[in-house]
N, C-alpha and C positions, 0 to 999 in steps of 0.2 A: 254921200249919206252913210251913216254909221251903223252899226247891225250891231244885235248884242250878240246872236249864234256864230256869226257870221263875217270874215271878215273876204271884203272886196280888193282886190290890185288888180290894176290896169297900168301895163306895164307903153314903154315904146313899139311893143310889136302889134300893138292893139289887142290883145289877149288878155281879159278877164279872167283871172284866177281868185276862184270863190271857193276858201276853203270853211269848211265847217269845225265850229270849234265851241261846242258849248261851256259855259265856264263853269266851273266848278263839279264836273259829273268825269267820270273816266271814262265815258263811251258816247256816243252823239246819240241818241233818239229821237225818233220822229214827234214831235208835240207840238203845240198848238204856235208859240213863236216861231217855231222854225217853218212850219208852214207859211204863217203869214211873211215870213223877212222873206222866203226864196219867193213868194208870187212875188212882193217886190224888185229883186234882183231879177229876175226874168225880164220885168216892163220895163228898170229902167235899162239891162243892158239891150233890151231891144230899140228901146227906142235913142238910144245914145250910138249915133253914126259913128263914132269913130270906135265902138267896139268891135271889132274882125270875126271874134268866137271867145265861147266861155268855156274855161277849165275848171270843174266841180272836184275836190275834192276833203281829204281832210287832216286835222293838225293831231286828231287823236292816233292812237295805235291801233284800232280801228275805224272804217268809215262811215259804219252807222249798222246799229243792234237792232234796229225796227221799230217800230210805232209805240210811242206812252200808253200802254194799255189801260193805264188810269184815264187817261182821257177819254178812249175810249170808252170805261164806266163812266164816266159823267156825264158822255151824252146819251146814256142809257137813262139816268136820272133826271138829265133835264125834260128826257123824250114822256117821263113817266108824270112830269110835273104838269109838263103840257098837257099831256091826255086829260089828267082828270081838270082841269082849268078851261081848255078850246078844242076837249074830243080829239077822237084817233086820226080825222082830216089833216086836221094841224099840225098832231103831232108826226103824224109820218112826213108831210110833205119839209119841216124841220129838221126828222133823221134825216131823209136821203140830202136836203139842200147839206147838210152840216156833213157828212161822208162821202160826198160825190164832191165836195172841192178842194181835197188833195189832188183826185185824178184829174181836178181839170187843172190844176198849176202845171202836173204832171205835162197834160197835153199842152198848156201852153209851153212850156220848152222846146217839143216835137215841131210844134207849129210856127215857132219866133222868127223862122227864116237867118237865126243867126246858128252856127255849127255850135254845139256844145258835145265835147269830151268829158268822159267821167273818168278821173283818176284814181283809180280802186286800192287803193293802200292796205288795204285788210280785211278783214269781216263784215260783209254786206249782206244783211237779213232783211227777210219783210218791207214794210216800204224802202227802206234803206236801196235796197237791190233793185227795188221797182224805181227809184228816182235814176238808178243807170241806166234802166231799159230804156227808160226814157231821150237819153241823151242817144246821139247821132252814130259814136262813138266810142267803145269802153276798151280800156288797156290797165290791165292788173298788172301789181307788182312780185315778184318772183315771191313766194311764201309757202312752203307746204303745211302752213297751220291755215290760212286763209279759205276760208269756207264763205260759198254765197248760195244764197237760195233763200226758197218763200215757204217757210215754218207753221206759218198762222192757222193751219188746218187743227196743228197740234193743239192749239188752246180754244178750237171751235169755231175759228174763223177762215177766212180764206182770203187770198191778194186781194183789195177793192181799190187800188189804183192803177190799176192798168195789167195788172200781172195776170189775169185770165186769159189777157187778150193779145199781149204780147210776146207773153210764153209761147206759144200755138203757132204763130205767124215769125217765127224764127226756129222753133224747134219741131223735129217730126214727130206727129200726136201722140205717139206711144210714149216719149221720154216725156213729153211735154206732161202728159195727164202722168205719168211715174212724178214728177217733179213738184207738180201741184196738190196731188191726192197724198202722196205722201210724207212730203212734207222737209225729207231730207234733204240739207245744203251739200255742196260738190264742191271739190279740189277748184282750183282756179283750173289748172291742166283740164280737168271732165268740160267744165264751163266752156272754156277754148273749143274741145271737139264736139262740142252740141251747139258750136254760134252763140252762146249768151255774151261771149267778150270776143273780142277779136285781135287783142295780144297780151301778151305777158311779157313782161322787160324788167330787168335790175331795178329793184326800187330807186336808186338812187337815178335811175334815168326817167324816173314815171312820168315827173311834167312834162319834161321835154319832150317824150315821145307823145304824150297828149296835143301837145304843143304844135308839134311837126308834122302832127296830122292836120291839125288846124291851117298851118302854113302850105302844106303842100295840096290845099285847093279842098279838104273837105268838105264835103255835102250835109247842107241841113236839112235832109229831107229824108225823115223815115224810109224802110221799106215798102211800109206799106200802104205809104202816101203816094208811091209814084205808080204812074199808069202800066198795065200791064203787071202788076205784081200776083205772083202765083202761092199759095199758101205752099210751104215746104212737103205734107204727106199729101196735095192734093185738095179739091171743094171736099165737105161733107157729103155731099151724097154722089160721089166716086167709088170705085171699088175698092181702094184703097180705106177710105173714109167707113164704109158699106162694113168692113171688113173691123175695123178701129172701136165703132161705137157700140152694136149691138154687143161685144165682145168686151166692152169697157163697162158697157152698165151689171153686164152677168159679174167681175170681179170687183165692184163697187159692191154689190147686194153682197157678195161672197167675204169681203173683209169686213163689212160695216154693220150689215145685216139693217141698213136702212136706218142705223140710230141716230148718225151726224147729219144734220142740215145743210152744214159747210161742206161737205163730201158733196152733195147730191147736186148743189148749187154750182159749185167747180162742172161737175159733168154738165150743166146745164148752160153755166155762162159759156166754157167753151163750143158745146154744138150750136147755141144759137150766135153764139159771137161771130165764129168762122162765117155764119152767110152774111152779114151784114156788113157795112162800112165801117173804118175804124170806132168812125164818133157814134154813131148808133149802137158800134157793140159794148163801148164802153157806160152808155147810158145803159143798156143792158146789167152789165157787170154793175153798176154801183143800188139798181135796184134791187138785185138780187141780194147785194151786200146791206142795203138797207133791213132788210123782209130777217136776214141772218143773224143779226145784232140785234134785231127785235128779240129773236128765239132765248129761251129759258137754258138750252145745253149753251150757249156762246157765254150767257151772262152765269154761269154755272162754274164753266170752263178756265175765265177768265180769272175768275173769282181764285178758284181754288189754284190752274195748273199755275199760272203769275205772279196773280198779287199776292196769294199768302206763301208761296214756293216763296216767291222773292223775301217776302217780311221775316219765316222762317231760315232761312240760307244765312241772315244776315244779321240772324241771335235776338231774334222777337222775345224770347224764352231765357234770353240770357241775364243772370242775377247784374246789376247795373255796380254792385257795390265789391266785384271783383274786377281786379285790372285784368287787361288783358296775358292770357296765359299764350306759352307755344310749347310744344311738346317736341321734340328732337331726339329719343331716343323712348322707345315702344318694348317691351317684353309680352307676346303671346305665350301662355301655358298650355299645350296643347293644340300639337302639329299636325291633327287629323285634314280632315278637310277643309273645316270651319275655319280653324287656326290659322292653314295654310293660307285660305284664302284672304285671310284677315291681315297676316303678313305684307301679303302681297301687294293689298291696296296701300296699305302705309309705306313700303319701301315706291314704291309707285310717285309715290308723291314729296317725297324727300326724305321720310323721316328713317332712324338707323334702329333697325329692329333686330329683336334675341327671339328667336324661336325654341320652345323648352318642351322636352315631350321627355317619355319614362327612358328612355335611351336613344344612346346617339343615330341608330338607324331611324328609329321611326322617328326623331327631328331631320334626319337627312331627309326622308319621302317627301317633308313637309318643304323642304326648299327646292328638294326638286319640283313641288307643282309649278312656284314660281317659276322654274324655268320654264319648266313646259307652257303656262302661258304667257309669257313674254318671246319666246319662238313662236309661237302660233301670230301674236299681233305682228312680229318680224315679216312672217312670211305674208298677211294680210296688207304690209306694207303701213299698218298703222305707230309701227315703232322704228327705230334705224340700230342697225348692228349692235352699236354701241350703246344704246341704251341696256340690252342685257348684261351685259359685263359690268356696270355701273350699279343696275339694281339689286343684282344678286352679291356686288362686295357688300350693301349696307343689310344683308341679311346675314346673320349668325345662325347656326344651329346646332343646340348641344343640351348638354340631359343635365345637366350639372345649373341647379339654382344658383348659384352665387353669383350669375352672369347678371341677377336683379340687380346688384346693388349700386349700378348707375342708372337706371331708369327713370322715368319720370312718370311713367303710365304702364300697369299693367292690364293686362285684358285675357282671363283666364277663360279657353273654350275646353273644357275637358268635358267629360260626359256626362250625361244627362241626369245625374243620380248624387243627393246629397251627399252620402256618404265618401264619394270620389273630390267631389270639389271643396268638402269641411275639409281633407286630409292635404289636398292641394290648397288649400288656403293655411294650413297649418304649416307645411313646407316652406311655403313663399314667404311668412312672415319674418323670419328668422334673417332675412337679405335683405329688407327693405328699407330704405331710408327714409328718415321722420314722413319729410311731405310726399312721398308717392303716392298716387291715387291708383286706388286697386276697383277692378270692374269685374260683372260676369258677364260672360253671353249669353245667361241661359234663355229659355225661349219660353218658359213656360214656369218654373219654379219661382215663389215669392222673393224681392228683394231681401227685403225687411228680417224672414229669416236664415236667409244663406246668410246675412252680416252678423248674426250670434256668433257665429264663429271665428269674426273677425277683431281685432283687437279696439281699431278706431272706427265704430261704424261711420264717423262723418265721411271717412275718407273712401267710404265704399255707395259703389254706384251700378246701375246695371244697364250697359253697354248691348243689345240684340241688333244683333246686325240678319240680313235676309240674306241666302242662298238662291242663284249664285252671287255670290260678295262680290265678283267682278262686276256685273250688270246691273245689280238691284241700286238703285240710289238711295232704299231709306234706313235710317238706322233709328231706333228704339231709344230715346233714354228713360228708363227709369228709375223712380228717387224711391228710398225707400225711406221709412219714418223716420230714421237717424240721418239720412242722407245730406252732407252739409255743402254751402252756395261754391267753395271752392271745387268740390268732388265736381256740382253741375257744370259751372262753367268751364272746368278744362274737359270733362266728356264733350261739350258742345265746343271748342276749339278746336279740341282734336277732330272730330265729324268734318267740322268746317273743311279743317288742312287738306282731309282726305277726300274731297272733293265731294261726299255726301250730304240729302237732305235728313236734320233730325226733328224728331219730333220727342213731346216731353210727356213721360207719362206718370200719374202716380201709378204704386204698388196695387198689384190684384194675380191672383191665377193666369196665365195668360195674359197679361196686359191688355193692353188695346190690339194689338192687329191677330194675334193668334184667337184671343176672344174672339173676334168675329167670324173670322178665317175658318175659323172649328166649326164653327154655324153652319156655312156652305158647304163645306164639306161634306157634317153629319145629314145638313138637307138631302145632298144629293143620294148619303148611303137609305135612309128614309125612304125617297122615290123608289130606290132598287128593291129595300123590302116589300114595298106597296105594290109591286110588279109593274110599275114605267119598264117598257123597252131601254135596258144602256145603251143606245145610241140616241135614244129621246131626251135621256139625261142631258145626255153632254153636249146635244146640239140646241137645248132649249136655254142650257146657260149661257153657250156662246152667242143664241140669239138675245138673252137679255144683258150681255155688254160684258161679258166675264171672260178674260183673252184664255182661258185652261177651261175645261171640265171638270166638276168635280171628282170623278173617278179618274180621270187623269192625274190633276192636283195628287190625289191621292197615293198615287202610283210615284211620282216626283218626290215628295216628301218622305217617302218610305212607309209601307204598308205595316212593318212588325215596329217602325217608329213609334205610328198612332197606337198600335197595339202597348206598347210601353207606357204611354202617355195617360191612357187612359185606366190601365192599371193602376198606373201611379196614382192620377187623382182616387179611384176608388180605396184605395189605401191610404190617405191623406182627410178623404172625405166622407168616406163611406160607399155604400153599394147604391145609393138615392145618386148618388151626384152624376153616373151615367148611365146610357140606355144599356140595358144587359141583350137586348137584340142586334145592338149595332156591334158591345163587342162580342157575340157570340158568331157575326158572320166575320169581323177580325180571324177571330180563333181558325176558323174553318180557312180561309183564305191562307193564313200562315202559319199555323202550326200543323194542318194537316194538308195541306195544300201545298203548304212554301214556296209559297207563291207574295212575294214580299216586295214586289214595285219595281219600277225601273232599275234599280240596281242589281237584281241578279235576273232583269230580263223576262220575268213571269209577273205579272198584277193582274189590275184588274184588264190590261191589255197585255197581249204578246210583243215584244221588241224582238225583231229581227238583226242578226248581225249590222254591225256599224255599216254605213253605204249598201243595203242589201234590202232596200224597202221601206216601206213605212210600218208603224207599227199600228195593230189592229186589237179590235176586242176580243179579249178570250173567249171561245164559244163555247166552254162550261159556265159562263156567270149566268146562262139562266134555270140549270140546272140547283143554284144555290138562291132562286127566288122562291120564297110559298107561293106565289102565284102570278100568273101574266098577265097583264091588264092588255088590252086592244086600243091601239093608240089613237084609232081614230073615234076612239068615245074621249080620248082626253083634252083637255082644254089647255091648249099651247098658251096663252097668256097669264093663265094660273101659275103655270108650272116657270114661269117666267121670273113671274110676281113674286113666288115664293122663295127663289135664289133672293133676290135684292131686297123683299122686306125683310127675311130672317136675320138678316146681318146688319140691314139698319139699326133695328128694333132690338140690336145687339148695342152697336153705339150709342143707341140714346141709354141702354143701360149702362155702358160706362163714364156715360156724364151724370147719370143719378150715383152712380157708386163713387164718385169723385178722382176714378183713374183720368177722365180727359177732360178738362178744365177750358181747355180754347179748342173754339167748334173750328177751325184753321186745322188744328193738327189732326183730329179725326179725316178731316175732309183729305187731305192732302197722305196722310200716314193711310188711307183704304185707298187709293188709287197707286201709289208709289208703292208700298207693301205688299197688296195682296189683287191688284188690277182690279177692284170695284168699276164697275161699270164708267169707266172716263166723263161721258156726258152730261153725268149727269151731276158732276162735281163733288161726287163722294158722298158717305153713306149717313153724314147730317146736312149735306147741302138736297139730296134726296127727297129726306122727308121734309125740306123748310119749302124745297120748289112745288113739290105736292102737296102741299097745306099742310099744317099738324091735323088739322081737325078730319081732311079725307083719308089723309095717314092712317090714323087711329081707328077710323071704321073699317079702312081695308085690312088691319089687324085684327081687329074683331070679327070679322066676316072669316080670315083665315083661321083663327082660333076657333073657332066654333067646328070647324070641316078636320084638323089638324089637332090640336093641342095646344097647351101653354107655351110650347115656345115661341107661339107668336105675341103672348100677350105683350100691349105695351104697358112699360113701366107706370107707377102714379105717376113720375114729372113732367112723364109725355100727357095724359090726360090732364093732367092740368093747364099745360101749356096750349091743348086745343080746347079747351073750357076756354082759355084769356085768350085765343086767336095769335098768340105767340110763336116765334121763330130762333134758334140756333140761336142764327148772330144778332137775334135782336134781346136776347133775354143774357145773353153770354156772350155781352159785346168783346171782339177780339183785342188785349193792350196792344198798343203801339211796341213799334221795334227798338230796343237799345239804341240809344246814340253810336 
């Protein structure tokens, strides 16, 4: 029989090698054909006598990236279609038939009574990983890029074919729930010393030793199919066990604060899995997996951390009527931090960059950061020797512009004040050749006018990248009203090259993610004024989904930063455009206090020497409040509420004001940007899952207790007047070919 994923040999040794090989895609995923061919392949090598054992493996350079999460939306859709057509009976007893029969192809493998081997050639995620566990036998190929592990926690899911139960019943519960809760894949080497695989061999020997295991008498019988089998930390209610769970569920409540369903579900399948039989724990496991898929954060999750990361990544945004650009040679102006780090990711990734600052020392500072972190990844063991010596030739650094005049892309991060970057745009132009594209970083200043200054506004773009540039995945583009489809699509190449997610914004103060971002912020300074406890602040935002505190945040960004910033707009805008109370405790805070954020070590918290503690809250902040409220008069889910609606109610105004155009890049630029609440799939997927119309009241209801910054915009009250949504009113375009 023929497989289209799939192809079957059955060689003289009676050995089935089933490699997987989907056509036309670079990577195998789990989807709905490949399911159905492998239950095929199962029955018939089982029931075909002259099969000895099957060898799984595959033709791609990886072995498989995880489950079509689009399928999974669709059975979210069909589950929705049902409901209202033959009620929630129907429709449930559909999801779990339709999600409980991967795990049982899964089990029929385990159970075929034939040995099957899994030849792990590469990167095994999510089901991918879960159809090894499955097999008798696993042996990876020598790779230190080779990562396996079960991810799905990350997009609001969790393993639902066998990976609750299998994890646990090979691994001891502490690494097990580490592997499952959080979600991170492991070296093939970690895998080997935790039992998920049981060799690692020269790729070029992989079958064979799949093979050989086969020939030299392996066993098709699970662990924890044969009698006597002991779970590896011990039963659940052991002292070991005793010791595991009450101590698991306090640091589940501690990272999660109870917001993910798939967290709580994982802690769930595993202690009830552990007492029961395989097969009952797994029916376990797929009903819980059903009840999670049902949840609003999974179809949220999905939505935003997947399918629109993926449509985005892959130039959704991208003008269709420029060919494809590659950029190969980078000039950053300005070697501070920003710069430095900016360098760093482009030479990172191939491309031969000119670092350019007022003199050659401080362009040197700027290539020393790259050293400094590429020795840090060295010794992390994430880089090898020789990649520092390789990254640091394709960095330049020198004070001397005329290094512009091979570039292809410049990207000016100088400081934060027009007058500095008109004079560096004046400089630069005099080097440039015809087609170069010239960008800014700034972070907050208008496109449209930093390009007066520039000769060819088509060719001018603005480039915001987030701090740290090492870690942050999103980067900003913004057009500005001259901004022409060339300038877009080599900014969005270049994102691409550099491994980053972008997103497309038009022109505004602030753009889209510091617009918001300013919102939380200034909420949290507001609560301080109103006398909240600072430690109620910042633990009431980390309990509504927010990975920083606002007075943290604060302190990271730099406290005499905002002080600048806001300056600036009042000088820009007028003395209306900010609160003279917020920056009046600025003032106090840094010009009489100097006390200016994590960088010189004083904020709104104390920092202690590097490895010398943790840092704490300053115990004059409430010296600097008019007054202390009693916290247990305050209402913890207001003060929740009003982190996550001020920032919505911020994006929906930059889709009235025409900065974000596709409800995609809000949703995915507020989680990647600035860590909006993960679950809840960002800060217009927010108010689309909450209704517009309960939206809108819950704003009202704020507004009234609060002020106008919670008012919603008219397009919001309209939209909950027509019962309207995001993505249904601002349907997302399709991805570029």
């Amino acid at each position: 029989m023929s497989y289209k994923n799939f192809r079957v040999e059955t060689n003289s040794d009676g050995i089935a090698l089933v490699t997987w090989d989907i056509p036309g895609r670079s990577m195998n995923v789990l989807d709905e054909t490949s399911t159905s061919e492998l239950d095929a392949i199962v029955k018939a090598t089982t029931a075909d006598a002259a099969v000895k054992g099957v060898v799984i493996t595959s033709a791609k350079e990886a072995f498989c990236a995880g489950a079509d999460l689009s399928m999974l939306e669709g059975m979210n859709q069909a589950y929705a279609k049902l409901f209202k057509e033959q009620g929630e009976t129907a429709a449930n007893q559909m999801l779990f038939d339709q999600s409980r029969r991967f795990s049982q192809v899964l089990r029929s493998i385990e159970t075929s009574g034939k040995p099957w081997a899994a030849a792990i050639n590469g990167l095994a995620l999510g089901g991918g990983f879960e159809i090894t566990l499955c097999c008798h036998y696993r042996v990876a190929a020598e790779n230190p890029k080779t990562r396996l592990g079960l991810p799905e926690v990350k997009v609001g899911l969790f393993p639902g074919a066998g990976g609750t139960q299998r994890v646990p019943r090979l691994v001891p519960p502490q690494d097990a729930m580490t592997i499952l809760l959080k979600g991170d894949p492991v070296t093939v080497e970690k895998a080997k010393a935790l039992n998920l695989i049981h060799a690692i061999v020269p790729a070029a020997d992989l079958i064979k030793a799949a093979k050989d295991w086969i020939k030299g008498g392996g066993k098709a019988v699970a662990p924890w199919d044969e009698k006597g089998f002991k779970l590896p930390g011990g039963p659940v209610f052991s002292k070991a066990g005793m010791m595991m769970f009450p101590a698991g569920n306090a640091i589940y409540r501690r990272e999660t604060y109870d917001n993910y369903p798939a967290a709580r579900a994982i802690m769930s399948c595993v202690y009830e899995g552990l007492q029961l039989p395989i097969d009952a724990a797994l029916r376990v496991e797929s009903r819980y997996f059903t009840s999670v898929l049902r949840s609003k954060e999974a179809a949220a999750m999905i939505r935003s951390l997947f399918l629109s990361m993926q449509e985005l990544n892959k130039g959704a945004r991208r003008p269709k009527n420029v060919p494809p650009t590659k950029v190969k040679k980078i000039a950053v102006i300005g070697a501070g931090f920003m710069g430095a780090s900016v360098g760093y990711v482009s030479a990172r990734a191939g491309l031969d960059v000119v670092l350019i600052d007022r003199d050659q020392e401080s362009a040197d500072k700027g290539k020393a950061h790259a050293q400094k972190v590429i020795e840090e990844q060295i010794k992390k063991g994430r880089a090898k020797p020789g990649d520092a010596e390789a990254l640091l030739a394709r960095i330049t650094a020198t004070a001397d512009y005329a290094a512009l005049r091979d570039v292809d892309l410049v990207i000016e991060a100088v400081f934060e004040d027009r007058k500095v970057k008109a004079e560096t745009f004046a400089k630069a132009q005099e080097y440039l050749k015809p087609d170069v594209i010239f960008a800014s970083n700034t972070s907050t200043l208008p496109i449209t006018s930093l390009a007066e200054s520039f000769k060819d506004q088509g060719k001018f773009v603005g480039i915001h990248f987030f701090s740290p540039v090492e870690k942050m995945m999103l980067v900003e583009i913004i057009l500005g009203k001259n901004t022409g489809d060339v300038a877009l699509a080599t900014a969005l190449d270049y994102v691409r090259q550099i491994g980053k997610t972008p997103i497309v914004v038009n022109d505004s103060r602030g753009f889209f993610a510091n617009r918001c971002v300013g919102r939380y912020v200034a909420e949290g300074n507001e609560m301080f004024l109103e006398g909240v406890p600072p430690a109620m602040i910042e633990n009431c935002a980390k309990m509504a989904g927010m990975p920083v505190g606002p007075l943290s945040l604060s302190d990271e960004v730099a406290l005499d930063l905002g002080l600048k910033i806001m300056k600036a707009t009042e000088a820009d805008l007028g003395p209306n455009a900010i609160n003279p109370d917020q920056k009046k405790l600025m003032v106090e805070m840094v010009e009489k206090q100097g006390r200016l954020g994590r960088k010189n070590s004083k904020g709104f918290y104390d920092y202690p020497e590097r490895g010398k503690g943790q840092k704490s809250l300053w115990p004059g902040l409430s010296a600097l409040q008019p007054k202390q409220l009693d916290p247990d008069t305050l209402d913890v889910e207001e003060l929740k509420q009003r982190f996550l609606v001020v920032q919505a109610v911020e994006a929906a105004r930059t889709v009235e004001d025409h900065v974000i155009t596709d409800p995609r890049e809000a949703d995915v630029g507020s989680i990647l940007g600035f860590g909006f609440a993960p679950f809840t799939g960002g800060t217009l997927s927010y108010i689309d899952f909450m209704g517009t119309k309960k939206f809108v009241e819950l704003c009202h209801k704020l507004e009234a207790k609060y002020g106008s910054r919670f008012t919603p915009p008219k397009l919001l009250e309209e939209m909950a007047a027509k019962g309207e949504t995001f993505y249904g009113r601002f349907a997302p375009k399709k991805a570029a070919a």
